[in-house]
C-alpha positions in Angstrom: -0.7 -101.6 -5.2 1.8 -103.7 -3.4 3.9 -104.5 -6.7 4.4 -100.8 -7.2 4.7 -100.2 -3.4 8.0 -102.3 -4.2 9.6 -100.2 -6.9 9.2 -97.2 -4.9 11.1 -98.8 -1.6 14.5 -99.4 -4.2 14.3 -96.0 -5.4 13.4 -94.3 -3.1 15.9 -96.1 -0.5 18.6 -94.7 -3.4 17.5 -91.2 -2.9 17.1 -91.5 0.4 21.0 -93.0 1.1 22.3 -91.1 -1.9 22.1 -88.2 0.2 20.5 -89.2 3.6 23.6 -90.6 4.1 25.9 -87.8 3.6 25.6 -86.5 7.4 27.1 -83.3 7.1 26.8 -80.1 9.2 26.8 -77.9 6.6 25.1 -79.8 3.7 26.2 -79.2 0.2 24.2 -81.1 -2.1 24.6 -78.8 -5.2 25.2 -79.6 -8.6 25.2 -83.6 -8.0 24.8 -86.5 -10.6 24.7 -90.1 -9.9 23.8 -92.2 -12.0 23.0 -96.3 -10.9 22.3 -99.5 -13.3 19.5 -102.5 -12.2 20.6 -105.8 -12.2 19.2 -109.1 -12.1 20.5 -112.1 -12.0 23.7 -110.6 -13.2 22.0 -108.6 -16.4 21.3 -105.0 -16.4 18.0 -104.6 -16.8 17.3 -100.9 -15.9 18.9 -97.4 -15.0 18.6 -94.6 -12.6 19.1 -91.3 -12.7 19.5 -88.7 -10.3 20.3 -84.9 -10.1 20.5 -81.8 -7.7 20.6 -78.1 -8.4 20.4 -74.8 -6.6 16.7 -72.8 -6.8 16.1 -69.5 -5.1 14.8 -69.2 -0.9 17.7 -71.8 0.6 16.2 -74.4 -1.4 17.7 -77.6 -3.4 15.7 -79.6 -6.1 16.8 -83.5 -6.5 15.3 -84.9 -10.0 15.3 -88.9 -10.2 14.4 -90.6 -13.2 14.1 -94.9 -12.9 13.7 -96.7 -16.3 13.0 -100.5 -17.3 14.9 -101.6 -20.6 13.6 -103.3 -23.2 13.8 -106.6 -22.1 12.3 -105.8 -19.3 9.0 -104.2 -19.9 6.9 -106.8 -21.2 7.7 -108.9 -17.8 7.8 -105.9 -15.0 7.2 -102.5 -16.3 9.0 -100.2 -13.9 9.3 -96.3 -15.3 9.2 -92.9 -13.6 10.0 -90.0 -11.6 10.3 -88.7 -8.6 11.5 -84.7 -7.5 11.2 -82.7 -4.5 12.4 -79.0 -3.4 14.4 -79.1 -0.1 14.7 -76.3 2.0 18.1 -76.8 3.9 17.4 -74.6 6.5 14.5 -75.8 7.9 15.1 -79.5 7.0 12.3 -80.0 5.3 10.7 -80.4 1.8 8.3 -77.3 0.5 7.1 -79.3 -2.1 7.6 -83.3 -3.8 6.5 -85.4 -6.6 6.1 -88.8 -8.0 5.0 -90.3 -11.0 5.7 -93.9 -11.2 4.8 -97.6 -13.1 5.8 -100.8 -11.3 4.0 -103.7 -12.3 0.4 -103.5 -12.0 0.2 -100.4 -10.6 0.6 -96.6 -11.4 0.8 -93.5 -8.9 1.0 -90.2 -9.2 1.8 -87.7 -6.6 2.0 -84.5 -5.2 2.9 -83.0 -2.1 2.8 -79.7 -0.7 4.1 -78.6 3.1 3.5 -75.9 5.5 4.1 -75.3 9.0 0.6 -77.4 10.6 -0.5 -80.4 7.8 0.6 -81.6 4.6 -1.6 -81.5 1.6 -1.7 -84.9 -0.6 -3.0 -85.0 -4.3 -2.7 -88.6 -5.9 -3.9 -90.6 -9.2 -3.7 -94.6 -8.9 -4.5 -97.1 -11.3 -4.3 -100.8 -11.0 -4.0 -102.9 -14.6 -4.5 -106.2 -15.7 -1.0 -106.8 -16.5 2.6 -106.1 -15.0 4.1 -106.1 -18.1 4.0 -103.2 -20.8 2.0 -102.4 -22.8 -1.3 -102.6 -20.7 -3.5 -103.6 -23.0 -6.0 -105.0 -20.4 -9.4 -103.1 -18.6 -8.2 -101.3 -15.6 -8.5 -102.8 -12.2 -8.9 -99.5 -10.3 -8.6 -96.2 -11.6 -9.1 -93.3 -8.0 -8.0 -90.0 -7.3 -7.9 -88.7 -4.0 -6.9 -85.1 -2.3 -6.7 -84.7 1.3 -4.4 -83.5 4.1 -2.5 -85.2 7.2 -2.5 -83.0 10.3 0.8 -83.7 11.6 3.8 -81.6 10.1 6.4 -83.5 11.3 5.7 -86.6 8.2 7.9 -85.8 5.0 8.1 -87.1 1.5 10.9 -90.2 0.9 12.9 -87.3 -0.3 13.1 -84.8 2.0 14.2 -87.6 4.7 16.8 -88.4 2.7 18.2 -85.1 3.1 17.0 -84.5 6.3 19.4 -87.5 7.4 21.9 -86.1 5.2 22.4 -83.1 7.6 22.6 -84.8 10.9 25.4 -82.7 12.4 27.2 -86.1 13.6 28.4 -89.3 11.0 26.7 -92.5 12.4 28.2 -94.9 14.5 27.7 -98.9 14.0 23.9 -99.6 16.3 22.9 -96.3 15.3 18.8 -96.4 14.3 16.9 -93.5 12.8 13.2 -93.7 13.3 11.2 -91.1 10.5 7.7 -90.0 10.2 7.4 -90.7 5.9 4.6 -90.6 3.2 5.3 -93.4 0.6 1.9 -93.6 -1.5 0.5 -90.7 0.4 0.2 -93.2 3.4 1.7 -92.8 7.5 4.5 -94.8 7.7 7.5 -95.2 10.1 11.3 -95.1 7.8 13.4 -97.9 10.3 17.4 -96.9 9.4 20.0 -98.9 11.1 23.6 -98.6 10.6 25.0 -102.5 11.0 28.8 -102.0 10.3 31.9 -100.7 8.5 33.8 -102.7 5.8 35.5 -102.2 2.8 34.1 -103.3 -0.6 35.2 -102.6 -4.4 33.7 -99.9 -6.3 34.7 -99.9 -9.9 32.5 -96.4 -10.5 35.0 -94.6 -7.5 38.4 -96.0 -8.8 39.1 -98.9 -6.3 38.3 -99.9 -2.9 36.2 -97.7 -0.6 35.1 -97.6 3.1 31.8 -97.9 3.6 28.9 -97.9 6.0 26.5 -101.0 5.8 22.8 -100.1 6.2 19.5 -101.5 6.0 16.0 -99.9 6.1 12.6 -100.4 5.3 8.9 -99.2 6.6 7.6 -100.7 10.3 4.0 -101.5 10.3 1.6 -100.5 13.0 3.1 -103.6 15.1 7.0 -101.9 14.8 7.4 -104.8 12.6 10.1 -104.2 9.3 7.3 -105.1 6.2 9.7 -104.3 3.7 11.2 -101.2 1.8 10.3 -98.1 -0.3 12.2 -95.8 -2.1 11.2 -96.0 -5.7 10.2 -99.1 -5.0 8.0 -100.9 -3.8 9.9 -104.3 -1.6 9.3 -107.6 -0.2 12.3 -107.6 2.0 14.0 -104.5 3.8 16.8 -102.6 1.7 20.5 -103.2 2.2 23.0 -100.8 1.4 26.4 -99.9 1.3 27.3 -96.2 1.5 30.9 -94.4 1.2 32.7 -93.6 4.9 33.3 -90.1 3.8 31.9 -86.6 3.9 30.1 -87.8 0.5 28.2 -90.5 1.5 27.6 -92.0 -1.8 25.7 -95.2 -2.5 27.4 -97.6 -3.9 25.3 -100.7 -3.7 22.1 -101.5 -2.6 19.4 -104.8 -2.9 16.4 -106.3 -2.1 13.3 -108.6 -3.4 11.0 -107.5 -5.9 7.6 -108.6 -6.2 7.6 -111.4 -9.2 11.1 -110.2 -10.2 13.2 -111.7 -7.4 16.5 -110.3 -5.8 17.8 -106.9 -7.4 21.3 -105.4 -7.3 21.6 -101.2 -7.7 24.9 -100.7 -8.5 26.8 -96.9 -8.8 28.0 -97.1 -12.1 28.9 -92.9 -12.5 29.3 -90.3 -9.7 29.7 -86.1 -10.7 30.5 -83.6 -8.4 30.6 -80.2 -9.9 
């Protein structure tokens, strides 16, 4: 549970700043593609994926798709997807998905919102091995439905955005405190902006501004544990994101369970 807790704090910390970052009054998250490689060590060992449309009722749907490569899967087997449908005038998510390997572990997901509780629907499984194929007798194999009574906790997702729309762009000290759901479980989203500088980003033509930023989930204690956002982390996720009305990420990394250190680069950004 904890390896795959892991995978989702890297992805999901790339959805979350890919457009939790762009802090704009009037969002406009339409018709977006940004795409991001894995590195290790230097090698690329994996891709994401992600992509936003328009669907009817003033709502947006971001698809993400994370996959291991080859060389990868028979050490740490990290695959999946994650989705959600946003509505941008409430701020909040109607619905959200996941469906996700990381190591050991597998979860799937669903979400669904209303106005008093959210409703949680999951599938986990635990295997022998964190490599792929998992040839080995399951450790665990549970499903689970139930509901949380406060409406104010959101998917990974849906924060994202929800920080994406903040009328004002942050300021260096800034800290966002949210009410999230990674693994169907209460957890507090830390975001703190810690500076301005300006790095090289080969995928945006040059040199950019950027925003530095680091997040992760605070225990019951208000202690950082780590990160989630596609994956699950040992260490709180860094990032860099552009100091624009885009608010692209362009870099982020943390420590993976058994893996080590890993680099998420932007390697393709589309605005249509």
């Amino acid at each position: 549970m904890k390896t795959l807790k892991n995978l989702q704090k890297i992805i999901m910390v790339t959805l979350v700043f890919a457009f939790s970052a762009s802090l704009q009054a009037k969002p406009d998250f339409k018709s977006e593609i940004i795409k991001f490689k894995v590195q290790l060590k230097g090698f690329t060992v994996g891709s994401i994926l992600m992509r936003t449309l328009i669907v009817p009722k003033n709502r947006y749907q971001i698809n993400a798709r994370v996959t291991s490569f080859k060389s990868m899967k028979k050490i740490y087997f990290v695959q999946g997807s994650f989705g959600a449908i946003w509505n941008y005038k409430t701020k909040k998510s109607y619905l959200a998905w996941e469906d996700i390997y990381q190591g050991t572990s597998y979860q799937r997901r669903s979400y669904r919102f209303d106005a008093k509780r959210t409703y949680v629907n999951k599938h986990e499984k635990t295997f022998s091995e964190s490599g792929y194929p998992h040839n080995g007798p399951l450790k665990k194999n549970k499903k689970k439905e139930y509901y949380i009574k406060d409406p104010a906790f959101q998917d990974l997702l849906g924060v994202f955005y929800q920080l994406r729309s903040q009328p004002k762009p942050p300021k260096k000290g800034d800290v966002f405190k949210l009410k999230v759901l990674p693994a169907g479980t209460k957890k507090i989203l830390y975001v703190k902006v810690i500076g301005r500088k300006t790095v090289k980003v080969p995928a945006l033509g040059g040199k950019r501004r950027v925003f530095h930023v680091r997040t992760g989930l605070l225990s019951a204690n208000q202690k950082m544990t780590g990160g989630n956002i596609f994956l699950v982390t040992q260490s709180p996720i860094d990032m860099y994101i552009t100091d624009d009305l885009e608010y692209i990420p362009v870099q982020m990394w943390t420590t993976v369970p058994i893996v080590g250190k890993v680099y998420i680069n932007l390697a393709e950004y589309i605005k249509k």
